[in-house]
C-alpha positions in Angstrom: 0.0 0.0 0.0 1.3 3.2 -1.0 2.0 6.4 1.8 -1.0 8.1 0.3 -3.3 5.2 0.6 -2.4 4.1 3.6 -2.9 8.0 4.8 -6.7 7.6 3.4 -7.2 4.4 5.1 -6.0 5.8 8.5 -8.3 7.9 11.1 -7.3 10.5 14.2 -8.7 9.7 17.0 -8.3 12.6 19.8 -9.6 13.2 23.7 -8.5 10.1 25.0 -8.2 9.2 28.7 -5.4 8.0 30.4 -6.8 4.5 30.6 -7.2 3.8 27.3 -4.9 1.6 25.4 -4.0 0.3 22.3 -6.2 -3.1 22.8 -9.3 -0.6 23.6 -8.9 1.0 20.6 -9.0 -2.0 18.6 -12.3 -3.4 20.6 -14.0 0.3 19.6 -12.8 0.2 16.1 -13.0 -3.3 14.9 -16.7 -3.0 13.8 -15.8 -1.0 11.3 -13.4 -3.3 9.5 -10.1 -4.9 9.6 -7.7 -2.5 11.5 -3.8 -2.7 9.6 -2.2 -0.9 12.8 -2.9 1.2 16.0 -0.5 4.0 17.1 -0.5 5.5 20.6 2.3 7.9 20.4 4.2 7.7 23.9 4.2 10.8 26.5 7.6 12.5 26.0 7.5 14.9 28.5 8.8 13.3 31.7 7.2 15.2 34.4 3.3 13.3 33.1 1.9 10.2 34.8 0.0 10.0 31.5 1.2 7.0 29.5 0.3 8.5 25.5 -0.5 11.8 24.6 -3.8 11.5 24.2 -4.6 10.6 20.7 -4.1 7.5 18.5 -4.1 6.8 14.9 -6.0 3.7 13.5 -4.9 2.1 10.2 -8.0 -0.1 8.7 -7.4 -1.9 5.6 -9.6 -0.2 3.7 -10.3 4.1 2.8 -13.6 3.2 3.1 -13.9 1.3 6.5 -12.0 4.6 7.6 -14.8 6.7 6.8 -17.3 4.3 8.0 -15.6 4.6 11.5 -15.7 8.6 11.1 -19.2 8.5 10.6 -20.0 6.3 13.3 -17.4 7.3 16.4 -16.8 10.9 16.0 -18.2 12.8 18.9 -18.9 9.0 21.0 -17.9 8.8 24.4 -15.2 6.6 25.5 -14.1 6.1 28.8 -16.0 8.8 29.8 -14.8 11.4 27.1 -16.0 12.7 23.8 -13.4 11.8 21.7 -12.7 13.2 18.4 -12.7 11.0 15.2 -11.3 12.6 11.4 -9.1 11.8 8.7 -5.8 11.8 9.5 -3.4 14.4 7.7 0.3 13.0 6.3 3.2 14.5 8.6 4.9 17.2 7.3 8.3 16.6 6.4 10.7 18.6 8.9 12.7 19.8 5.8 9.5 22.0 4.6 7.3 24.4 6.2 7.5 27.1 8.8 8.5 24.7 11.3 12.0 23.8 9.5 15.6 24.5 10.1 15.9 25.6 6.5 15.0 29.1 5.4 11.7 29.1 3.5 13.6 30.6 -0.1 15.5 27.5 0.1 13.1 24.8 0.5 12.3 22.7 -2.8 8.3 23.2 -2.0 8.7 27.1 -2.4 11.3 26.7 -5.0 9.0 25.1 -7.1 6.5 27.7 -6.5 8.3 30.9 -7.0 11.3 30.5 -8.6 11.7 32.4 -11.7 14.6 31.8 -14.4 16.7 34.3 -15.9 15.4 33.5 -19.7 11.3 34.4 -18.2 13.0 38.1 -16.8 14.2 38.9 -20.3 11.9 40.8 -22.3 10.8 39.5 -26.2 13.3 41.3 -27.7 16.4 39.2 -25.4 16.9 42.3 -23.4 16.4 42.1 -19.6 13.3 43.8 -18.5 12.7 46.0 -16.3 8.8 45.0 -15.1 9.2 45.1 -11.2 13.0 44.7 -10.8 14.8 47.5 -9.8 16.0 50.2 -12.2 20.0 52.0 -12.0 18.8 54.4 -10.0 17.5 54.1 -7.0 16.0 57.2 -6.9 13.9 57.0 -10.4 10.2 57.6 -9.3 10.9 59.4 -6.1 10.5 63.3 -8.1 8.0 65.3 -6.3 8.1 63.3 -2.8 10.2 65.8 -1.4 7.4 67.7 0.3 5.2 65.5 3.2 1.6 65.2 2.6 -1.3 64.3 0.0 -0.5 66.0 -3.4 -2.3 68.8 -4.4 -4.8 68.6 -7.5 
């Protein structure tokens, strides 16, 4: 199964309690269809008595058993709490986004985007155009800005 597949095939499920685990998750979820993996991502911060952070991901088989268990167990109660059940969203990469080391200009993403080449700056005629880059004088277009205030009509 490709990344993206599996990604379709796999639900968030959010508000957990303390208690649950992995083996509850499967009893709740199991109607739905067959169930390819369960992920309870450990508590990392080391000061918690809680065991997982408080969400899961559940892999079925199957996209649509997925949306079958959306339907059904968003907004249920388990162990006491309303949990939340949606689609679950691919990771972003930690190369790419605003959350990266890497300076946004430089990421392949934007790149891709915005990047302009030399040959689309020049005009028709092979010269280099002028449309929005800067001119040789910094000053061009500054004339009559020397007095503060709305211009006079």
């Amino acid at each position: 199964m490709t990344d993206s597949a599996r990604w379709k095939a796999t639900v968030y499920v959010g508000g957990l309690a303390p208690v649950v685990a992995a083996t509850h998750l499967h009893d709740a979820f199991i109607p739905f269809g067959e169930i390819a993996d369960i992920s309870l991502p450990k508590n990392e911060n080391p000061n918690s008595t809680d065991p997982h952070r408080g969400f899961a991901y559940v892999e079925f088989e199957d996209a649509e058993d997925a949306k079958e268990a959306i339907d059904n167990m968003d907004q249920a109660e388990l162990f006491g709490r309303v949990i939340k059940v949606s689609a679950a969203k691919a990771p972003k990469s930690a190369d790419e986004g605003l959350g990266s080391k890497t300076a946004i200009w430089e990421q392949e993403g934007w790149l891709a985007q915005n990047a302009v080449s030399e040959e689309d700056r020049m005009g028709p005629d092979g010269s280099k155009s002028d449309d929005g880059a800067r001119g040789d004088d910094p000053m061009q277009g500054l004339e009559g800005l020397d007095v503060a205030g709305p211009r006079a009509q």
